[in-house]
C-alpha positions in Angstrom: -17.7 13.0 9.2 -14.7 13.1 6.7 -14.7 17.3 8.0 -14.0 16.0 11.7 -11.4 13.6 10.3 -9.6 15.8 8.1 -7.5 17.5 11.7 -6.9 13.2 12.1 -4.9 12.5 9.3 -3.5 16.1 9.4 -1.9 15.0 12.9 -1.0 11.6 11.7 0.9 13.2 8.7 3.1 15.4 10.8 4.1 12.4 13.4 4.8 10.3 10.8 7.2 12.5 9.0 8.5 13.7 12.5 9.0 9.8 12.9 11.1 9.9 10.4 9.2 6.8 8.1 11.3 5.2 6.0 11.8 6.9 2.8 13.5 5.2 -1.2 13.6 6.1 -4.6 12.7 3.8 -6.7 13.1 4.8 -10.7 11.3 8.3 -11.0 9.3 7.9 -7.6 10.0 8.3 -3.8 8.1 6.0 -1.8 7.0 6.5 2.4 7.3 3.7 3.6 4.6 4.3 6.7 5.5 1.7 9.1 4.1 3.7 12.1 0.8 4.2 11.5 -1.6 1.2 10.4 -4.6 2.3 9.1 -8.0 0.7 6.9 -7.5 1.3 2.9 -9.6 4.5 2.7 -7.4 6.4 5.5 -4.0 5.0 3.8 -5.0 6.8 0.6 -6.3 10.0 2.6 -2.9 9.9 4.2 -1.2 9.8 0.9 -3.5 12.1 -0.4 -3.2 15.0 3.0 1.1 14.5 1.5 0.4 15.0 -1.9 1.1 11.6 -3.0 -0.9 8.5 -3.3 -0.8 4.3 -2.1 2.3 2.7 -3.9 1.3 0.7 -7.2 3.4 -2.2 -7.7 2.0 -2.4 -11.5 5.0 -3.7 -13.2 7.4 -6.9 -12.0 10.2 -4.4 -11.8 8.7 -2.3 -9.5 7.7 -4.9 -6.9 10.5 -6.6 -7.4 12.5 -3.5 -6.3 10.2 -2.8 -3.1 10.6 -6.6 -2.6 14.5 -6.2 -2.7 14.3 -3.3 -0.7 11.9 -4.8 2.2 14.5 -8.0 2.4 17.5 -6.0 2.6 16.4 -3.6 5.6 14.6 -6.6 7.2 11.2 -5.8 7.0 10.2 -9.4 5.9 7.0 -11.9 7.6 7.3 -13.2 10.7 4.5 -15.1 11.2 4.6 -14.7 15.2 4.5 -10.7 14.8 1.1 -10.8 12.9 0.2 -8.2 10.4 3.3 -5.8 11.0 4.7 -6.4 7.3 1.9 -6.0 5.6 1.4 -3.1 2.9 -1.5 -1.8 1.3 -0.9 -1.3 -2.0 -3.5 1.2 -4.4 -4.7 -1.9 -5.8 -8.7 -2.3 -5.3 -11.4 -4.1 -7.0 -13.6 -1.7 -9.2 -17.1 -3.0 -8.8 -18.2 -1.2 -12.5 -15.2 -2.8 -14.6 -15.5 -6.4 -12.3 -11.8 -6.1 -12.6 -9.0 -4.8 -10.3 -7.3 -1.8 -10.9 -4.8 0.4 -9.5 -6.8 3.5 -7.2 -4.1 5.8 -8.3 -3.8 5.6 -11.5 -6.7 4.1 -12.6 -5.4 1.5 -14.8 -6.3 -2.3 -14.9 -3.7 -4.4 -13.5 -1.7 -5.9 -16.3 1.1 -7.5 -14.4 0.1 -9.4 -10.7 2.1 -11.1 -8.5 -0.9 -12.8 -6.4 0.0 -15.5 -3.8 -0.9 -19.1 -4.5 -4.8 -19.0 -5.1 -5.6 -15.3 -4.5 -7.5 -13.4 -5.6 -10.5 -15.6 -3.4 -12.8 -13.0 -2.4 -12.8 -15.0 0.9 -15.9 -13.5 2.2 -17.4 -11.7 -0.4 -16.3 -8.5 0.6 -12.2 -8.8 -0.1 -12.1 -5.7 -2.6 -8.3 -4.0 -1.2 -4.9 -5.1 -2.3 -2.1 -5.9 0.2 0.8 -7.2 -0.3 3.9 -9.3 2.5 0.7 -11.4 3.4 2.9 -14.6 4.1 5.7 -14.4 1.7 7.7 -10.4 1.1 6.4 -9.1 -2.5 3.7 -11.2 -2.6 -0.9 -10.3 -3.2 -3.2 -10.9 -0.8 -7.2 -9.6 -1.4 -8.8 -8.8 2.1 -11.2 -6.8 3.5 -10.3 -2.7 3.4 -11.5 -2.2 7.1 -8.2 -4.2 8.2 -5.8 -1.8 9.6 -2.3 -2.4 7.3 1.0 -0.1 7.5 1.4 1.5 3.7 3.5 3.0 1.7 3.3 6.7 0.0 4.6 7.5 -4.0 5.0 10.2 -5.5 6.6 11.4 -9.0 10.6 13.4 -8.5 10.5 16.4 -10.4 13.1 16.3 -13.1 14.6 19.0 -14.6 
């Protein structure tokens, strides 16, 4: 299955970037901001992945802060009427092994959160993915990884 998919993301990856997604810098990262395509959890990080980059972690306050700042200032900020159109996924996921949640692309435990009021609820016993502009900009949400989410792309700049 993930063979007949592969041409999928491939395509998706090339109208995206002819799209021209939104693209910042933030510290020693660029970031895609994907805000054409909405896809579940697994085929956001297969999108990263098909670019050489991976889902945005938000692991520190700086850094969400920063995508927070960003997202207000260009206007990408919830409107309840418009539904799930700023929403992010974000790396983070619940690792069933450690019982903890962790970010998928680095692999580290999360040590700083930012969660909404209440969350992380497991609503449904199956909230294991990590988005974040779920009612308020910068802000946590757990849901279910089968919900179809914009995203947003990182990877490091080279330095010389």
């Amino acid at each position: 299955m993930l063979k007949t998919l592969l041409p999928l993301f491939l395509l998706l990856a090339h109208i995206a970037a002819q799209d021209q997604d939104t693209s910042v810098v933030l510290g020693l990262s660029r970031l895609l901001i994907v805000d054409k395509v909405k896809l579940a959890w697994p085929g956001a990080v297969q999108y990263c992945a098909n670019m050489n980059m991976t889902l945005f972690s938000p692991n520190t306050a700086a850094r969400n802060e920063k995508i927070s700042q960003f997202f207000t200032e260009i206007g990408y900020v919830d409107k309840p009427s418009i539904g799930n159109d700023f929403i992010y996924w974000t790396s983070g996921k619940f690792d069933q092994t450690r019982r903890k949640f962790i970010w998928h692309s680095i692999g580290e435990e999360f040590s700083y959160t930012n969660w909404l009021a209440g969350m992380p609820d497991n609503w449904r016993g199956d909230e294991f993915c990590v988005e974040m502009g779920f009612r308020e900009v910068g802000k946590w949400n757990d849901t279910r990884c089968k919900h179809f989410r914009h995203f947003i792309c990182e990877h490091l700049i080279e330095t010389l």
